[in-house]
N, C-alpha and C positions, 0 to 999 in steps of 0.2 A: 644374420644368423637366426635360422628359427629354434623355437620350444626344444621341436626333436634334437636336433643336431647339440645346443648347448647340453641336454641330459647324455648323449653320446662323448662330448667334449667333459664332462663331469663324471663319466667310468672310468675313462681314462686317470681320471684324476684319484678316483678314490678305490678302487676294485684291485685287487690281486692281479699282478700279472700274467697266472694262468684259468682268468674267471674266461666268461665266455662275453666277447661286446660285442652291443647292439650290433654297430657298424660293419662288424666285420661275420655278419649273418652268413651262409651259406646260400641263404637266397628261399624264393617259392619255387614251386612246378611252373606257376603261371604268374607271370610278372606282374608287377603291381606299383604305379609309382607310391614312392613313401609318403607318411602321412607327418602334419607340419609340426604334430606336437607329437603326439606317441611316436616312441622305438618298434622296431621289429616284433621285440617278443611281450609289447604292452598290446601291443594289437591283438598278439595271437590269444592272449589271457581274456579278454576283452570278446573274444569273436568262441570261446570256450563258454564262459559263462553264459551268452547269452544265446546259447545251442540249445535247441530242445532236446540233447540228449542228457547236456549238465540236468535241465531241470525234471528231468524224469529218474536221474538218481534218487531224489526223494521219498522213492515208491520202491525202490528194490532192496534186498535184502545185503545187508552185512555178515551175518553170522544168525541171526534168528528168524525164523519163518513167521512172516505174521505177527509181528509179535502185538501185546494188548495193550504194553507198558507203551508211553509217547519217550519213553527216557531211552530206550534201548536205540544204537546206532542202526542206522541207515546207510546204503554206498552214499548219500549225499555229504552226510555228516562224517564220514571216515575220511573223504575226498579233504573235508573241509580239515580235519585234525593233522590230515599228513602235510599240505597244505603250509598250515601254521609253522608243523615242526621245522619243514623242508627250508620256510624261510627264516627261523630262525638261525638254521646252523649256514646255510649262505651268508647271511649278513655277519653273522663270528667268523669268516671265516673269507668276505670282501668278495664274494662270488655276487655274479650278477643274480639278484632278487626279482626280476622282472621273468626271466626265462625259467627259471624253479618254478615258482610259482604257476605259470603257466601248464610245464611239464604236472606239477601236482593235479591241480584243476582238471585237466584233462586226462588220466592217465588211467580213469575206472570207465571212462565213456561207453565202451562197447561192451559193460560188464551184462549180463543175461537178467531175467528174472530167479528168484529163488537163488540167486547167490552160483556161489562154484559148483553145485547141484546142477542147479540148468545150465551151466558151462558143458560140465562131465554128459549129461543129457545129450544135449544138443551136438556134441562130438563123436557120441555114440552113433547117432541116428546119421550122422552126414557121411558120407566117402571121401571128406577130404578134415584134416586136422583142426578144431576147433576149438582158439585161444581167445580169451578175455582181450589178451594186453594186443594181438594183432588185431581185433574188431575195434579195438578200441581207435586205432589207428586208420582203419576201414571206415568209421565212423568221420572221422576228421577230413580224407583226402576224398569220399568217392557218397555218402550215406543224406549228411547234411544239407541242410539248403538244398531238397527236393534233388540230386542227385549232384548238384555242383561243388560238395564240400566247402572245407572251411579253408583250402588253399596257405597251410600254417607253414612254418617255418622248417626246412630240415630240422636243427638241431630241436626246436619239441617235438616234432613227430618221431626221431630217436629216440630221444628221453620217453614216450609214451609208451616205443613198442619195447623197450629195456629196464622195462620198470620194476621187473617181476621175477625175472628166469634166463639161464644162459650168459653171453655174452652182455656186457656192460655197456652204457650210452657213452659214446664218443668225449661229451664235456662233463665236466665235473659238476653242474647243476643238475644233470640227468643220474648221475650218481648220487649225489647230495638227496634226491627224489628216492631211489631204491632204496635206499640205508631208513628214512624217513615215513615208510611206508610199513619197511618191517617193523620199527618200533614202535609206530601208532599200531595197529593192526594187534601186535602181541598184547600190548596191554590194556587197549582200549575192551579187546574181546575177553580178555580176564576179565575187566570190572560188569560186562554185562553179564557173563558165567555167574559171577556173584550173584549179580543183579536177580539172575532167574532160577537165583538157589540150586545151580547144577555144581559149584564149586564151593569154598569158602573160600577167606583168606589165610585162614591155618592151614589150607589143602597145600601153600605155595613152599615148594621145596625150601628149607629153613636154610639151606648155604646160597638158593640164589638170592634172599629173603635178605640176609647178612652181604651181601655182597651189592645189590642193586637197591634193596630199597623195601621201606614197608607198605608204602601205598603205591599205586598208580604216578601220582606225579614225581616220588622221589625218584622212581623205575624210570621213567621218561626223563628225566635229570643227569642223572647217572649216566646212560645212555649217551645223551646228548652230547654231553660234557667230555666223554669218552670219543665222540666223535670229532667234535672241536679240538680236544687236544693234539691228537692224532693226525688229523690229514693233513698234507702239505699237498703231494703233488697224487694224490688220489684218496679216497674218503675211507677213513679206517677206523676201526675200535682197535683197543689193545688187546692183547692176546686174552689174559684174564678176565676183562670186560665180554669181550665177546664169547669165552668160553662159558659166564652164566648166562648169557641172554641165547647161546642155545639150546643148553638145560631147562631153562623157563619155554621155551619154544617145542621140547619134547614133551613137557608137563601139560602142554597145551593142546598137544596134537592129541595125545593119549585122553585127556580130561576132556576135554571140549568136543574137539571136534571129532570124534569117535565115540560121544557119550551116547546113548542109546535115547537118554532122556533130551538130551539137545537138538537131537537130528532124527526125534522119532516123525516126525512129519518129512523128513526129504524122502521118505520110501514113496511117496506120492508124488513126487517131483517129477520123476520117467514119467509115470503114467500122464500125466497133463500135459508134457512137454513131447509126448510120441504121438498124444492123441491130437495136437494142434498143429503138429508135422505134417501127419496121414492128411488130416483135412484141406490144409492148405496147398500140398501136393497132390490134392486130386480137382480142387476148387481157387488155384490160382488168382485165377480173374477176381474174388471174393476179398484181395488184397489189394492197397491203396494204387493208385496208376503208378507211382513211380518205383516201385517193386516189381512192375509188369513190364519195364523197361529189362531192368535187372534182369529178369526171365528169359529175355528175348537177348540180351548181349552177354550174361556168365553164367544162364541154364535156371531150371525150378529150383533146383535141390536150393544152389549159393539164396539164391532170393530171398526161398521159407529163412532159411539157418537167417536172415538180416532181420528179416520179417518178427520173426518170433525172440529174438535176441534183443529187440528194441522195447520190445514191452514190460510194463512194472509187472510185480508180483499182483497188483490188482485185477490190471487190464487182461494178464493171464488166465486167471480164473474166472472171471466175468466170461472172458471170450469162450473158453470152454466149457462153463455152463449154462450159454446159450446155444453151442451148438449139441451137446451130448446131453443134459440134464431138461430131463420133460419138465414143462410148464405145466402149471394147474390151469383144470379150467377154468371160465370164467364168462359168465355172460354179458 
């Protein structure tokens, strides 16, 4: 018996009856025999991280444009905190930790530059509907590995494109991932609100305040704990729990992300992100070869929208300041 199989004979032994087992994967697109020590979905976390689109989350936006502070979150670092959560309440809860985890990791991959700005941008500008959590996904099966993908597992690549909106991921670690996502997200972007003196902590409604928690980690606690108690055969808060955490989540919407002072730089967002559109729709060829493939089998338009969707908040502005911003001279 190898590595793999004893860690497959050991879910068996210790996971909830309705977690999701390696063994009983739903399988790839393209077959692949199994490997002697990792499981199915250790592979797929595995073949995540070391994506150059994981490591290019580093560079895109969370919630702040630019920011100056090295403290403020990153999509890397958000990736990483939901991440954490998602595996905590798996493991309370005897759900498979290998495939969460994975789902987590993976689940912001196809997120744009400038945040949900260049998402909103970039859907604008396309004729066909333009989502994070399905790019994210497009990244995974069709993007990576120079046009081959990462060839992952059905149930992560569920869990990736159901992470956010709509219908629910088929297993309960894909769920365990959405609930996990809302909670880091809520309160991680409160502490950088604080952080960039667009909020305080006495701004935080005083019943969710009494009800969730006074800092950051009590609020992620509470939550938590809320969810652990709660689900059996699908991932729940209690009725009360979840009625302050979407009052904190309205406080949020209205404070944060509608602050004039927090998102005074995303009025700049269109304009970089039409101007790198226009260009790359008229100057194709100016894009790496295997984008040119793209071109050539799902049209310009799908290409740019890949094209421009893969790039950090850095690489964005660079690019567009070299094509549209005059250089000085120099002899």
């Amino acid at each position: 018996m190898c590595i793999r199989e004893q860690t497959e004979n050991n879910e068996r032994l210790i996971l909830a009856d309705n977690a999701c087992f390696s063994k009983d994967s739903k399988g790839r697109a393209v077959f692949e025999e199994k490997c002697e020590i990792r499981t199915e979905f250790q592979r797929d976390r595995d073949r995540i991280i070391h994506s150059k689109a994981f490591r290019r989350l580093k560079h895109k936006t969370q919630v702040f444009l630019s920011p100056e502070s090295d403290h403020y979150r990153t999509r890397l670092t958000h990736t990483l905190e939901v991440s954490q959560i998602a595996r905590t309440v798996s493991r309370a809860l005897r759900l498979n930790e290998d495939l969460t985890e994975a789902i987590a990791l993976g689940h912001d991959l196809g997120h744009t530059p400038f945040g949900h700005a260049g998402e909103r941008a970039i859907s604008d500008l396309t004729s066909f509907p333009f989502t994070h959590y399905e790019q994210s996904v497009r990244v995974c099966e069709k993007l990576e590995k120079n046009g081959a993908g990462l060839n992952l597992t059905k149930e992560v690549l569920n869990g990736i494109e159901r992470h956010t909106t709509g219908e629910w991921a088929f297993t309960l670690e894909g769920r365990v991932v959405r609930m996990s996502d809302r909670i880091a997200y809520i309160n991680h972007d409160i502490d950088d609100a604080v952080r960039a003196g667009v909020i305080s902590e006495n701004d935080l409604p005083q019943a969710v305040v009494a009800a969730l928690g006074n800092t950051k980690g009590e609020r992620i606690n509470t939550l938590v704990n809320s969810v652990v108690k709660n689900s059996k055969n699908d991932i729940l808060m209690d009725k009360a729990t979840e009625k302050y955490y979407n009052l904190l989540h309205e406080f949020l919407f209205e404070a944060v992300y509608k602050n004039p002072v927090a998102k005074s730089e995303e009025t700049k967002v269109f304009g970089i992100v039409e101007g790198l559109f226009k260009y790359y729709m008229n100057n194709p060829r100016k894009m790496s070869q295997e984008y040119m493939k793209i071109c050539e089998n799902e049209g310009k338009e799908r290409a740019v929208a890949d094209y421009i969707a893969g790039m950090t908040d850095h690489y964005a502005i660079t690019v567009y300041s070299d094509i549209y911003i005059p250089k000085a001279w120099s002899i």
